[in-house]
N, CA, C and O atoms as a Tinker XYZ file with bonds, in Angstrom:
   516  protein
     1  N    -61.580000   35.087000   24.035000    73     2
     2  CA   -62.470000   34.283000   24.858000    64     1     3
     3  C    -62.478000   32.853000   24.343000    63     2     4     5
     4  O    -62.642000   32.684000   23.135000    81     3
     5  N    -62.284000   31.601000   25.307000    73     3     6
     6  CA   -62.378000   30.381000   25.000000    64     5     7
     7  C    -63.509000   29.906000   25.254000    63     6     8     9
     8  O    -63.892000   30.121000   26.404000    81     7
     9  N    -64.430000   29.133000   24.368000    73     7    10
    10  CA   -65.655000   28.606000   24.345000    64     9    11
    11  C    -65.617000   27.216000   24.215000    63    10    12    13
    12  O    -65.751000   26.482000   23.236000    81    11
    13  N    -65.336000   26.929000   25.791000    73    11    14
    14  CA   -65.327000   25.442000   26.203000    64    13    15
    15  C    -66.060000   24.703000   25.796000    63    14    16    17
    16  O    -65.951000   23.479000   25.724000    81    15
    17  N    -66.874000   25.351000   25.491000    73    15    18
    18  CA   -68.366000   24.434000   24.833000    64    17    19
    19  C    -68.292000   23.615000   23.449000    63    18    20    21
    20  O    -68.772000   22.572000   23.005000    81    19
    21  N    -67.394000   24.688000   22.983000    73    19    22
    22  CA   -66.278000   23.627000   21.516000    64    21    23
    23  C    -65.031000   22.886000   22.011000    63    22    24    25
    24  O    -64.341000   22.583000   21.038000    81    23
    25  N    -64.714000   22.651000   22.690000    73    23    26
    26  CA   -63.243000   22.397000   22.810000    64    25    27
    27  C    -63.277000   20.779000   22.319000    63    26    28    29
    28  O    -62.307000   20.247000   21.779000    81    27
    29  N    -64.205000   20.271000   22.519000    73    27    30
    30  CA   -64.513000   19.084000   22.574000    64    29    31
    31  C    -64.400000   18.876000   20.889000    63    30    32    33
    32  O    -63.529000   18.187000   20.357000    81    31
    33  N    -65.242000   19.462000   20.315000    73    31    34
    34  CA   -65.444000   19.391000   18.854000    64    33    35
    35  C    -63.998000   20.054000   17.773000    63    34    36    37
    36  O    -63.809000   19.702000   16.609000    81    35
    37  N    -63.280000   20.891000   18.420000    73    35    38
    38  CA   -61.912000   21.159000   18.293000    64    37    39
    39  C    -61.240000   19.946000   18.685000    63    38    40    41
    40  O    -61.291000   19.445000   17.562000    81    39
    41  N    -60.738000   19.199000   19.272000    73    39    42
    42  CA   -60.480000   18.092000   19.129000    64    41    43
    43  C    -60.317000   17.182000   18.592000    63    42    44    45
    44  O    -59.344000   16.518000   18.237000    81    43
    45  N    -61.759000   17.112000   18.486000    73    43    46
    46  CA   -62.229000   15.625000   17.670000    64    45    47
    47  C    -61.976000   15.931000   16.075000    63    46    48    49
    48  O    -62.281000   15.059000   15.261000    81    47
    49  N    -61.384000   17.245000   15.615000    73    47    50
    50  CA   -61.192000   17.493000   14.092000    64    49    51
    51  C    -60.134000   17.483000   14.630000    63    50    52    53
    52  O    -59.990000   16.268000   14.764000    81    51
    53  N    -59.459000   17.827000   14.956000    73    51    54
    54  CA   -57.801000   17.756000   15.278000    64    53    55
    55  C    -57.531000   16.025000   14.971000    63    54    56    57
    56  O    -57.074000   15.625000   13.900000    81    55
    57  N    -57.842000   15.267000   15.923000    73    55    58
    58  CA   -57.994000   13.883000   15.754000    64    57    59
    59  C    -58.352000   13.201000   14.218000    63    58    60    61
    60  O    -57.686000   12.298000   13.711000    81    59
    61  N    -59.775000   13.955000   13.485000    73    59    62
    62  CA   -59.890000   13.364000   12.752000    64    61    63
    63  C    -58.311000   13.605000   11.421000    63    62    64    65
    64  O    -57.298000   12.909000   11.480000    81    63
    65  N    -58.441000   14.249000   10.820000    73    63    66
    66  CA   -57.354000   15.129000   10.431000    64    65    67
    67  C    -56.103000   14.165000   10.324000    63    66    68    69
    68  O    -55.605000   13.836000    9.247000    81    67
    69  N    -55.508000   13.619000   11.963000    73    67    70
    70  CA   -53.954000   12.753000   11.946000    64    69    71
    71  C    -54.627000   11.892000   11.242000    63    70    72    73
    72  O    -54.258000   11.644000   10.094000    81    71
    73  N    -55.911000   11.177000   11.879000    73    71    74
    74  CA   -56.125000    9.839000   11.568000    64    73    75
    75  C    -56.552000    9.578000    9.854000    63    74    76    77
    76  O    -56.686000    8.449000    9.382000    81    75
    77  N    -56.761000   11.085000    8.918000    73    75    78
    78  CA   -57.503000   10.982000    8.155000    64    77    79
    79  C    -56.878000    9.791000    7.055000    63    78    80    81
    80  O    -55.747000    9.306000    7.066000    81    79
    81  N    -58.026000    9.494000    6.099000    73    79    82
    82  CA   -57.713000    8.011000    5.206000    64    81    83
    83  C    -58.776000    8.557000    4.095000    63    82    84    85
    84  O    -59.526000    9.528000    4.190000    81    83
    85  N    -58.591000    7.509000    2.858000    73    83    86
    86  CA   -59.408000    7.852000    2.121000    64    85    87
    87  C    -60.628000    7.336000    2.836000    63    86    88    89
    88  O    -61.622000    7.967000    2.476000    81    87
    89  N    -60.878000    6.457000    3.676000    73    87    90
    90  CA   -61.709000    5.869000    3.499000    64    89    91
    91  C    -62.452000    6.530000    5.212000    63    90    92    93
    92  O    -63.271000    5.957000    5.930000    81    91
    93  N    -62.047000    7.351000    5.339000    73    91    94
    94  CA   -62.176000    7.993000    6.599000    64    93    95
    95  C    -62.587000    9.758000    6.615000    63    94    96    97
    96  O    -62.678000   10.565000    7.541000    81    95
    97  N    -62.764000    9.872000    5.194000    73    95    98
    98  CA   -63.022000   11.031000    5.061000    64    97    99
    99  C    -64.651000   11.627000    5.152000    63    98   100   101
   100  O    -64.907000   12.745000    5.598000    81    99
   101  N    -65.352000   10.978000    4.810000    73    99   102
   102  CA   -66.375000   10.757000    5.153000    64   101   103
   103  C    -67.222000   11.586000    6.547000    63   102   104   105
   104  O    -68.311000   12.142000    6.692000    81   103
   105  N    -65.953000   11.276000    7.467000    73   103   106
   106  CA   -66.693000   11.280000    9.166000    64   105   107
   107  C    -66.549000   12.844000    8.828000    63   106   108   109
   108  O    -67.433000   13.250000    9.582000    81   107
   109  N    -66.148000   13.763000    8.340000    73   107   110
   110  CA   -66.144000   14.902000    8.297000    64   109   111
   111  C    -67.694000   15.366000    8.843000    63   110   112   113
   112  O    -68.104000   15.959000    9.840000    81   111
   113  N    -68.437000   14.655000    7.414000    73   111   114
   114  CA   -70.005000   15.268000    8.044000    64   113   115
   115  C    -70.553000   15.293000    9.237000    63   114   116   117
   116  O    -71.334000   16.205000    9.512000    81   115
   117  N    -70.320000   14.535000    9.945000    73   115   118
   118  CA   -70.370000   14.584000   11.484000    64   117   119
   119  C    -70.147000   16.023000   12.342000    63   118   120   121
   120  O    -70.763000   16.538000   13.275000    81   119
   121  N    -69.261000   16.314000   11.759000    73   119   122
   122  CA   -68.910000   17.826000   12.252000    64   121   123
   123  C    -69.065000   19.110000   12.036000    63   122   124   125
   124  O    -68.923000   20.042000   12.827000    81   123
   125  N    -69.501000   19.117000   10.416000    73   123   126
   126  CA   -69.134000   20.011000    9.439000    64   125   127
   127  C    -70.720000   20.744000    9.145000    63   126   128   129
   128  O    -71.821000   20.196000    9.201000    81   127
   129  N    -70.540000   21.505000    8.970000    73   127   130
   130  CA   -72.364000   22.573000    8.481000    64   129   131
   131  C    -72.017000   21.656000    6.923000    63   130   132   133
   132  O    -70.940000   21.275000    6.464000    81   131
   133  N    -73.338000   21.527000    6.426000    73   131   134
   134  CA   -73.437000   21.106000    4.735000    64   133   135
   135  C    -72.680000   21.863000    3.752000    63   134   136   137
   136  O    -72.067000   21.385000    2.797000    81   135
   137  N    -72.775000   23.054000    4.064000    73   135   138
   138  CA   -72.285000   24.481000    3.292000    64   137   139
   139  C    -70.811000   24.687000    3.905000    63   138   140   141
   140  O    -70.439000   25.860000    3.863000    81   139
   141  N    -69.910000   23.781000    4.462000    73   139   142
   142  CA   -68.592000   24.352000    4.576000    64   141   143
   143  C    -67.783000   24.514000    3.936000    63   142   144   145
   144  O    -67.662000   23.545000    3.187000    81   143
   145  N    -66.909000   25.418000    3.722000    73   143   146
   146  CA   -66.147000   26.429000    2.886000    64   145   147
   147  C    -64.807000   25.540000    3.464000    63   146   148   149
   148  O    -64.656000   24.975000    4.547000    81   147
   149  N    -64.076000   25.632000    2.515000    73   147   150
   150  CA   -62.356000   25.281000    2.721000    64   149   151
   151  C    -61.620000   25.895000    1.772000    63   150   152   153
   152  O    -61.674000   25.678000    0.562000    81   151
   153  N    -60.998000   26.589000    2.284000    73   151   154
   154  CA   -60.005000   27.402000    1.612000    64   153   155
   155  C    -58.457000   27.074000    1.989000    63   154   156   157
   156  O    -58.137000   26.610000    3.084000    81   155
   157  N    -57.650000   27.335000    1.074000    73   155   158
   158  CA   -56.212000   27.203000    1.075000    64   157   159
   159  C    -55.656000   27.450000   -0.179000    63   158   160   161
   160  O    -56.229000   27.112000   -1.215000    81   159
   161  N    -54.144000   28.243000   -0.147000    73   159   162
   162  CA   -53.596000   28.709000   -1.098000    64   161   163
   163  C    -53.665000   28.463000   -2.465000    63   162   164   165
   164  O    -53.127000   29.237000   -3.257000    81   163
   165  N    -54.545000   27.014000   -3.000000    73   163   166
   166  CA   -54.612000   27.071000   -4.318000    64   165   167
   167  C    -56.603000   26.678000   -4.513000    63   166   168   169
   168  O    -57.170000   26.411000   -5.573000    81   167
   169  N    -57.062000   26.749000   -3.520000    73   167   170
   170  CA   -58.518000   26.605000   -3.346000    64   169   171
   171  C    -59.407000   26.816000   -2.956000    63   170   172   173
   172  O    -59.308000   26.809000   -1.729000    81   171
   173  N    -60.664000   27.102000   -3.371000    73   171   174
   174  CA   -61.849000   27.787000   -2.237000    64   173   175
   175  C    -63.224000   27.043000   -2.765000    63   174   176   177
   176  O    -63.823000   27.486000   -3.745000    81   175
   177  N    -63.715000   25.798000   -1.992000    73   175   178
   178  CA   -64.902000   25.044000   -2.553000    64   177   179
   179  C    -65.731000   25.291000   -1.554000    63   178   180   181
   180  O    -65.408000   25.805000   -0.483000    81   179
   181  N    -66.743000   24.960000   -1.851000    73   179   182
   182  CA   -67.839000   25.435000   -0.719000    64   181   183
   183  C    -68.961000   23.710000   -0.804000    63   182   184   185
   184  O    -69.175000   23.151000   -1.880000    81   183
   185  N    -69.418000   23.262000    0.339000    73   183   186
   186  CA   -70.124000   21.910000    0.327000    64   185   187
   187  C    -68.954000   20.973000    0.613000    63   186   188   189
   188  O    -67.792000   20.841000    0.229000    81   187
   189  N    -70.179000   20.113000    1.858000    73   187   190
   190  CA   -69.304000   18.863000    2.124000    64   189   191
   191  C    -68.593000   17.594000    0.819000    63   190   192   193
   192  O    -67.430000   17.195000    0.882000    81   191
   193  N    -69.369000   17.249000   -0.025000    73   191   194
   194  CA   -68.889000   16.958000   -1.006000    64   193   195
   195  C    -67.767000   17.523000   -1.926000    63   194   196   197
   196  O    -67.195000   16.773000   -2.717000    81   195
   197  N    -67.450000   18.841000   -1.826000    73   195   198
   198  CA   -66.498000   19.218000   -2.531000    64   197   199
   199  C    -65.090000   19.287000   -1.461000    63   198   200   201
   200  O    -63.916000   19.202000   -1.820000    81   199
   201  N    -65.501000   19.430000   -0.350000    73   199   202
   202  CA   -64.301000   19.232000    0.865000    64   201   203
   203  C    -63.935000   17.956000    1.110000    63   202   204   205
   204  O    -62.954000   17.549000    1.731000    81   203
   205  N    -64.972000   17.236000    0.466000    73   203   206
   206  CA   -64.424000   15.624000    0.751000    64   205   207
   207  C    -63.507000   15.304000   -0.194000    63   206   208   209
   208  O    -62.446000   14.689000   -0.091000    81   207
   209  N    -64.329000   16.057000   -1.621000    73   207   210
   210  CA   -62.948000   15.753000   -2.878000    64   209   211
   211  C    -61.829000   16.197000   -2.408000    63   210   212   213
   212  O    -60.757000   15.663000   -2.694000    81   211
   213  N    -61.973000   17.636000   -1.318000    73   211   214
   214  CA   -60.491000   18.306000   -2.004000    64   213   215
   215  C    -59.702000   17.390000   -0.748000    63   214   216   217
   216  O    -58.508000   17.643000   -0.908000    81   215
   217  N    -59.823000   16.588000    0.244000    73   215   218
   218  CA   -59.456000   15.835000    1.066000    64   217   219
   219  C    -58.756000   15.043000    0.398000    63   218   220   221
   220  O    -57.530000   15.105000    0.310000    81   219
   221  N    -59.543000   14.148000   -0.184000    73   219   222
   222  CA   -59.097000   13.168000   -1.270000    64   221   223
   223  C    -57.522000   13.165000   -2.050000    63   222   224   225
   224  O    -56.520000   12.451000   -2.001000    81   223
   225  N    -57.981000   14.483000   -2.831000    73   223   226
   226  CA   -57.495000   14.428000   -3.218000    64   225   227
   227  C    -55.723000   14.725000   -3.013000    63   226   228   229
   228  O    -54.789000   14.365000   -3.730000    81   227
   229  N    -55.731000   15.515000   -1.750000    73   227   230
   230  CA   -54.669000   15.937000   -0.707000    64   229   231
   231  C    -53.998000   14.651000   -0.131000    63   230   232   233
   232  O    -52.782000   14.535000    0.027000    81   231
   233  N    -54.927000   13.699000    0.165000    73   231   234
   234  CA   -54.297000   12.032000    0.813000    64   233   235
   235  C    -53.628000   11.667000   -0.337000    63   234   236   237
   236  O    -52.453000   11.316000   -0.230000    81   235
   237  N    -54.372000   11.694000   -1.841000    73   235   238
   238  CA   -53.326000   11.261000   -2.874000    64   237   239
   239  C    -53.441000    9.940000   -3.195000    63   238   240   241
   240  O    -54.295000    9.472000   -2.442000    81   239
   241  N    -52.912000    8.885000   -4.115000    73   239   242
   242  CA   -53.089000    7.644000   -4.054000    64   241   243
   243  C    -52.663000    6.770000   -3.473000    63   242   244   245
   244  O    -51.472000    6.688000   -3.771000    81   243
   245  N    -52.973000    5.917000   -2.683000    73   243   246
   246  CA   -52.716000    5.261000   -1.318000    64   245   247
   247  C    -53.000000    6.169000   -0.100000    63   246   248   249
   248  O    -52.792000    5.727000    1.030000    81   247
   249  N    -53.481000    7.459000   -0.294000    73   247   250
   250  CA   -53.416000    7.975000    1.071000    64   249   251
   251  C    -52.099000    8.083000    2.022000    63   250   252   253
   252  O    -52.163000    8.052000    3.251000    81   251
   253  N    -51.092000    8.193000    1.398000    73   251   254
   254  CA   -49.590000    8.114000    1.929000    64   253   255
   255  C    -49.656000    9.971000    2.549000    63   254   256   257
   256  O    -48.543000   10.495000    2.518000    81   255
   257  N    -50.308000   10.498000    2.840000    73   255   258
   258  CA   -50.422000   11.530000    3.259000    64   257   259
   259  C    -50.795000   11.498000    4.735000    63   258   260   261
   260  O    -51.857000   11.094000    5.208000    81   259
   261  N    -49.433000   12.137000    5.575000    73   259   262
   262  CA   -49.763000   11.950000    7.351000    64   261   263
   263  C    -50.179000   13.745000    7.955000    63   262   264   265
   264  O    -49.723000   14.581000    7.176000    81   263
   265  N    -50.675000   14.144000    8.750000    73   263   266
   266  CA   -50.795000   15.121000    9.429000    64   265   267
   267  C    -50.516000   14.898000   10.957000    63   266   268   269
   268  O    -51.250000   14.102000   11.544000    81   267
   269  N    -49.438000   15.584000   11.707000    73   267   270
   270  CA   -49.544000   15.689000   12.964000    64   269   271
   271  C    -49.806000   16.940000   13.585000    63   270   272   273
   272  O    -49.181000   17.982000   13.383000    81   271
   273  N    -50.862000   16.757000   14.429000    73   271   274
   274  CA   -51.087000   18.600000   14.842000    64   273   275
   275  C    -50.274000   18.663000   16.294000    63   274   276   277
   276  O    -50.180000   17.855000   17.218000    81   275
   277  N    -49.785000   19.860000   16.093000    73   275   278
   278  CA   -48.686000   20.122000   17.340000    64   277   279
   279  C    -49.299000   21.092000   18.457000    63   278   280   281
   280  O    -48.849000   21.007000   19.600000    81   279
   281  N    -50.500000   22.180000   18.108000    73   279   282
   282  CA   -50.880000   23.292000   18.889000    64   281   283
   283  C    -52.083000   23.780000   18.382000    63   282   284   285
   284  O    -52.309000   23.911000   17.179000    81   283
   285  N    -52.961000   24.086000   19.400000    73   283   286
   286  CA   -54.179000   24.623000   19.182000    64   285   287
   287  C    -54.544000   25.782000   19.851000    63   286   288   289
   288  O    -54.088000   25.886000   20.990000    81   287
   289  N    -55.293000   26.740000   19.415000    73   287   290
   290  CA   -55.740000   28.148000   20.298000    64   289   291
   291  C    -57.207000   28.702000   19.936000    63   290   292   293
   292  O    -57.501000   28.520000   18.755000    81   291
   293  N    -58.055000   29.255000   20.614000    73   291   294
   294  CA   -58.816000   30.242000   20.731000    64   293   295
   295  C    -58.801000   31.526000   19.840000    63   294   296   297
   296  O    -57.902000   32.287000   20.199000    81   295
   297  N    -59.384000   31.896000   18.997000    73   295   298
   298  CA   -59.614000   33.206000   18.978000    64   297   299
   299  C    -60.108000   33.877000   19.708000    63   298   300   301
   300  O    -60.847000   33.219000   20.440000    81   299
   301  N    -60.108000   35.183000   19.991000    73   299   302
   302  CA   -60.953000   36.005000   20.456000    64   301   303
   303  C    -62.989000   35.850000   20.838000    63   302   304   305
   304  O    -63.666000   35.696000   21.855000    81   303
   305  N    -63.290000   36.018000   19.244000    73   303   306
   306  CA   -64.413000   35.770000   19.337000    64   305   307
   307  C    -65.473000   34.495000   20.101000    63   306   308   309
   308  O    -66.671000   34.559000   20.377000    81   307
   309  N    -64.425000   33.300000   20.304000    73   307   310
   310  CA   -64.847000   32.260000   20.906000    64   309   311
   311  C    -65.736000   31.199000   19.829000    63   310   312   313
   312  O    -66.271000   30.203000   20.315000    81   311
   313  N    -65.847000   31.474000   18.411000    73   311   314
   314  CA   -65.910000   30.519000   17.451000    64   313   315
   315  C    -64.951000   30.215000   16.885000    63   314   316   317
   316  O    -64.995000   29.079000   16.412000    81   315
   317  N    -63.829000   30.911000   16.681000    73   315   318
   318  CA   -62.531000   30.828000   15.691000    64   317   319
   319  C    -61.554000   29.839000   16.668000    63   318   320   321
   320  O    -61.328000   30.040000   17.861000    81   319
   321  N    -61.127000   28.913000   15.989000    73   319   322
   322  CA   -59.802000   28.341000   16.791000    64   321   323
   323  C    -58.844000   28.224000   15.377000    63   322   324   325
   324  O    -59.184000   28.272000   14.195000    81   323
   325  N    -57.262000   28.019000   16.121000    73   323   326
   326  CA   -56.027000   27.838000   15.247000    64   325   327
   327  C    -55.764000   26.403000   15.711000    63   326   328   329
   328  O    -55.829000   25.911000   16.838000    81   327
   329  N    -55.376000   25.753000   14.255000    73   327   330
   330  CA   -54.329000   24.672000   14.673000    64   329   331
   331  C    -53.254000   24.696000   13.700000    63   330   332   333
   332  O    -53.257000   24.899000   12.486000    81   331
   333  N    -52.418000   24.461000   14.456000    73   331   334
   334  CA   -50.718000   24.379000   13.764000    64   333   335
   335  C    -50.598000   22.804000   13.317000    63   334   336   337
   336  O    -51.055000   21.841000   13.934000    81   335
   337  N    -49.988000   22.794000   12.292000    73   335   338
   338  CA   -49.658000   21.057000   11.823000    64   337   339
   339  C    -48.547000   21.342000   11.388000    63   338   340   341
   340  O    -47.885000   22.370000   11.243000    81   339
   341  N    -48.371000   19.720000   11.097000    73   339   342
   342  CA   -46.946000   19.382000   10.000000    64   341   343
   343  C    -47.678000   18.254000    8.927000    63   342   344   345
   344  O    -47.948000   17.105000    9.279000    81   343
   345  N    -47.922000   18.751000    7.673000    73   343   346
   346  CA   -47.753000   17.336000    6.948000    64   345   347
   347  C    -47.379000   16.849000    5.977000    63   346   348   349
   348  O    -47.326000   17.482000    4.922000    81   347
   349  N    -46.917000   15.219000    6.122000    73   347   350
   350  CA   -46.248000   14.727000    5.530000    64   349   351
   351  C    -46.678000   14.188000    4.714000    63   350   352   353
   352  O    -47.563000   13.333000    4.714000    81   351
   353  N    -45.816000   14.837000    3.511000    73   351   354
   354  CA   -45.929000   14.051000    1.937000    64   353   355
   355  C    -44.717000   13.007000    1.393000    63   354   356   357
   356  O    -43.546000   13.086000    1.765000    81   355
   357  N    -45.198000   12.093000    0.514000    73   355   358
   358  CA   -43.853000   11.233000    0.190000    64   357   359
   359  C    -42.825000   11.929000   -0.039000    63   358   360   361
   360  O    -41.772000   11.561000    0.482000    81   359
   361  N    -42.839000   12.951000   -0.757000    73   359   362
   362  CA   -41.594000   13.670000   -0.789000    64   361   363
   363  C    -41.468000   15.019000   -0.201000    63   362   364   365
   364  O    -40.611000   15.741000   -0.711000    81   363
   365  N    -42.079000   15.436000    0.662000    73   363   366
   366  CA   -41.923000   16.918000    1.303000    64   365   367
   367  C    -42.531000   16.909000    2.501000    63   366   368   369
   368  O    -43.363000   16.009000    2.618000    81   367
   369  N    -42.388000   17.624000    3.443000    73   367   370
   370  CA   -43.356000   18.154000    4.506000    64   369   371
   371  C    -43.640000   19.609000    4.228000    63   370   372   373
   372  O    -43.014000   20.458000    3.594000    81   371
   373  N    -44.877000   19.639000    4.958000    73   371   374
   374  CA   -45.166000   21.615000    5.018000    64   373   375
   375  C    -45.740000   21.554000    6.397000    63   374   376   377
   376  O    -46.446000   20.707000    6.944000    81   375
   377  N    -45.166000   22.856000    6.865000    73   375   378
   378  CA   -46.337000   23.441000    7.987000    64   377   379
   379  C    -47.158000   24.199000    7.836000    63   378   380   381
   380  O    -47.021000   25.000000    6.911000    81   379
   381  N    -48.129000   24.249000    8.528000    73   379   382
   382  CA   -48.617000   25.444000    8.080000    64   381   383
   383  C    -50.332000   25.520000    9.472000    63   382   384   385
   384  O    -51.122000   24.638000    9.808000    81   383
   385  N    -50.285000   26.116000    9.634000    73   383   386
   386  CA   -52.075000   26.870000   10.235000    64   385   387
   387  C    -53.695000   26.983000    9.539000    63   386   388   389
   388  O    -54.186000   27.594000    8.590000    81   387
   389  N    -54.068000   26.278000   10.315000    73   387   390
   390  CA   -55.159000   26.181000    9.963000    64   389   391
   391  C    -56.356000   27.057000   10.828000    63   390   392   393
   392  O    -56.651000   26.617000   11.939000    81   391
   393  N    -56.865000   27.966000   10.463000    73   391   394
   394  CA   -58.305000   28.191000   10.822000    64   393   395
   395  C    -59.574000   27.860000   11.223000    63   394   396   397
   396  O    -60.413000   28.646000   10.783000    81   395
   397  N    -59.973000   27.054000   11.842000    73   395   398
   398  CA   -61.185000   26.591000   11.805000    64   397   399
   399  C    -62.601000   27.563000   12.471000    63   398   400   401
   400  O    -62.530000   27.719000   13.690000    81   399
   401  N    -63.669000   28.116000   11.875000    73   399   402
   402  CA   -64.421000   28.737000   11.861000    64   401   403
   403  C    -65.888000   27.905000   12.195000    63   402   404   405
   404  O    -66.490000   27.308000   11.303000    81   403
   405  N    -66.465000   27.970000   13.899000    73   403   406
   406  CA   -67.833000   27.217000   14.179000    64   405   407
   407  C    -68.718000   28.000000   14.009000    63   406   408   409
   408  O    -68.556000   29.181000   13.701000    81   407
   409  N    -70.211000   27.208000   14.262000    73   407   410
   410  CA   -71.239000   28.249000   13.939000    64   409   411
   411  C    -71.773000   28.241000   15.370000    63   410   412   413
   412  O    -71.145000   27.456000   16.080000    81   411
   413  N    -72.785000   28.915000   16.009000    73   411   414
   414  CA   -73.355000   29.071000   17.135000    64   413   415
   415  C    -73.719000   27.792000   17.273000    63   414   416   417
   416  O    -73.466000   27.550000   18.453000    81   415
   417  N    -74.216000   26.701000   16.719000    73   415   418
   418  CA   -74.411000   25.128000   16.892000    64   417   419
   419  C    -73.192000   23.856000   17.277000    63   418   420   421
   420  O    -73.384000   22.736000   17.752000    81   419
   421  N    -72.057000   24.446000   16.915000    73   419   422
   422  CA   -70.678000   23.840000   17.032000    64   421   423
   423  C    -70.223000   23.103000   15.755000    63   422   424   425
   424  O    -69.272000   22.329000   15.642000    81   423
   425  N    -71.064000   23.491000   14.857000    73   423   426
   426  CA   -70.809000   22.768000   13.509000    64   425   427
   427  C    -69.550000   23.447000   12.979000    63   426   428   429
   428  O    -69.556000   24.659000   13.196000    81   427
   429  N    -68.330000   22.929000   12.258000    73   427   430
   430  CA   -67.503000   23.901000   11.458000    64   429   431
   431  C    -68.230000   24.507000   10.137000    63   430   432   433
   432  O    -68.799000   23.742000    9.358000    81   431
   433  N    -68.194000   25.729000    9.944000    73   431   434
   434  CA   -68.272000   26.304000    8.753000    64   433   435
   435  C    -67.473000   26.743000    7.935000    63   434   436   437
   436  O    -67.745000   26.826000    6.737000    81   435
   437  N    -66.496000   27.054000    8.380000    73   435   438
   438  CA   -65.057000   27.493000    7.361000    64   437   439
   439  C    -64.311000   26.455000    7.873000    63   438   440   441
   440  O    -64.757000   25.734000    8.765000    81   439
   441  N    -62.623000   26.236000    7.129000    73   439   442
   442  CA   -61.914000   25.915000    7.358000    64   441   443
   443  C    -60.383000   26.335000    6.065000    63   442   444   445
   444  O    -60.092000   26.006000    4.915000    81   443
   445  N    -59.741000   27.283000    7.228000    73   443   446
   446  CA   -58.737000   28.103000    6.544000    64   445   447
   447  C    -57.260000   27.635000    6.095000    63   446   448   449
   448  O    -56.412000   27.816000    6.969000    81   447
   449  N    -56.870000   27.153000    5.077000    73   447   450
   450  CA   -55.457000   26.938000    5.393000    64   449   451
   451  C    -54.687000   27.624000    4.973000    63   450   452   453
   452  O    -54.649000   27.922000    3.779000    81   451
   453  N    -53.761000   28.110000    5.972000    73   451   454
   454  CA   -52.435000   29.044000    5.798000    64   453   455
   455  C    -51.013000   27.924000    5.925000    63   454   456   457
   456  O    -50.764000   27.431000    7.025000    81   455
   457  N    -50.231000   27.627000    4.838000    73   455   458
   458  CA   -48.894000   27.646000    4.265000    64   457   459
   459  C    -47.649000   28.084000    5.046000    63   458   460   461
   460  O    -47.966000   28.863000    5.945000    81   459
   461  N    -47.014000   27.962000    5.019000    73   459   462
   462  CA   -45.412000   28.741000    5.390000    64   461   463
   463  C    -44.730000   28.923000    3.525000    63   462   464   465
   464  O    -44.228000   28.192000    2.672000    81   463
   465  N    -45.237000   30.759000    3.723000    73   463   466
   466  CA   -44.502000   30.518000    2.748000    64   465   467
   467  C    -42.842000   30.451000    1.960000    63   466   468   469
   468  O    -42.747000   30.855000    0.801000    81   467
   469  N    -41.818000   30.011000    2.566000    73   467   470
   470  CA   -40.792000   29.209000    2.039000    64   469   471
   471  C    -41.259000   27.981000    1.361000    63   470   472   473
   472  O    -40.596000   27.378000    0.517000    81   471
   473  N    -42.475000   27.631000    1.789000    73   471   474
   474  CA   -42.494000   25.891000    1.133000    64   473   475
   475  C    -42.723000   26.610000    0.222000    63   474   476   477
   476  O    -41.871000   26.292000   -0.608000    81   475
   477  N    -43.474000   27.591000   -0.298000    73   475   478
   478  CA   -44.493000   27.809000   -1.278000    64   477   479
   479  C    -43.332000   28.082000   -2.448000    63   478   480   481
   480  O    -43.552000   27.987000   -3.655000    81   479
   481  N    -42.172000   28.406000   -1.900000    73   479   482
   482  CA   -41.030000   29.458000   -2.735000    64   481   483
   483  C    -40.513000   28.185000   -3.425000    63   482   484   485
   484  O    -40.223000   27.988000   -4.605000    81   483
   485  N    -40.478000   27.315000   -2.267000    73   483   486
   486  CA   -39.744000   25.264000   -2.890000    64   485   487
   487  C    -40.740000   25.400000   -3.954000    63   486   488   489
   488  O    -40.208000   24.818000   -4.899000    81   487
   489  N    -41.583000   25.721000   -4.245000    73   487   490
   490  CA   -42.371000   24.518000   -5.258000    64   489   491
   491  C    -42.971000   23.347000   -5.483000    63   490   492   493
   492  O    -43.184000   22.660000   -6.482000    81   491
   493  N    -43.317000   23.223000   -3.734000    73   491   494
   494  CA   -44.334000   22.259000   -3.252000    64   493   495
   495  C    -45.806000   22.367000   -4.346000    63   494   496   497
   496  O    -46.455000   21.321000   -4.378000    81   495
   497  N    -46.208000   23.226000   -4.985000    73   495   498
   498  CA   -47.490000   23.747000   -5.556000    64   497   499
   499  C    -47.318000   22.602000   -7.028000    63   498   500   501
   500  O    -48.361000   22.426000   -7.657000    81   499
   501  N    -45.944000   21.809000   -7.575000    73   499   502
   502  CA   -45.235000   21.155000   -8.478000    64   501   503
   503  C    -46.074000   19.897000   -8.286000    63   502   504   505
   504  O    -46.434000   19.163000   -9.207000    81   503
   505  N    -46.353000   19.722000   -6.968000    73   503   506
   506  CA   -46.551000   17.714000   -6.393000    64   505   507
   507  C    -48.098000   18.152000   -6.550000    63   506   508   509
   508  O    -48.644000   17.086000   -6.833000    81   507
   509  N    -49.075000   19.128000   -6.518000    73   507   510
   510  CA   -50.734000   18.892000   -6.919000    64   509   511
   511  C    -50.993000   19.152000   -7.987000    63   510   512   513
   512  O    -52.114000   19.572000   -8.272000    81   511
   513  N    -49.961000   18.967000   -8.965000    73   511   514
   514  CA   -50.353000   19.058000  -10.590000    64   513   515
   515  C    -50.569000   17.249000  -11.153000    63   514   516
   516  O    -50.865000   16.998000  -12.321000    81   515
């Protein structure tokens, strides 16, 4: 089931995301429950402040870090949506799926990231040390 009623707010994180910057990370709260969870293969923080670090720290210095999202979908339940990306690092790209988890308010509360794992086999995990 699609819950048009987010689509809008699916979006506008899709958007934020390409456009993200250090100095742009911020607008997250706008969207985000206080208590949102972000998870991905080497992390699981919980609070907007700690999702802002782990943002941060993902853009890197200069923020030379790009994301383009290519596809978005519905879960079932009608809170869950997928988005597919690509992003680009100075020296690598990864793809990989993302999760995003709303609450009955349209706030995000989770946000999942799933990998392709061949990158994982490269030794992409080498460039966040």
């Amino acid at each position: 089931m699609h819950n048009l009623n987010f689509q809008r707010q699916l979006e506008e994180y899709s958007v934020y995301h390409e456009r993200l910057t250090p100095r742009s990370v911020r607008l997250i709260e706008k969207m985000a429950s206080p208590d949102i969870r972000f998870i991905d293969p080497q992390q699981d923080v919980r609070g907007i402040e700690a999702v802002e670090e782990a943002l941060i720290e993902m853009l890197g210095e200069g923020g030379r870090v790009s994301t383009r999202m290519s596809d978005m979908a519905w879960g079932r339940d009608g809170y869950t949506a997928y988005l597919r990306w690509t992003r680009n690092f100075p020296k690598y790209k990864m793809d990989g799926i993302s999760e995003v988890v709303f609450s009955p308010d349209g706030l995000i509360v989770q946000h999942t990231e799933y990998w392709l794992s061949q990158q994982q086999k490269r030794g992409i995990f080498s460039f966040f040390k």
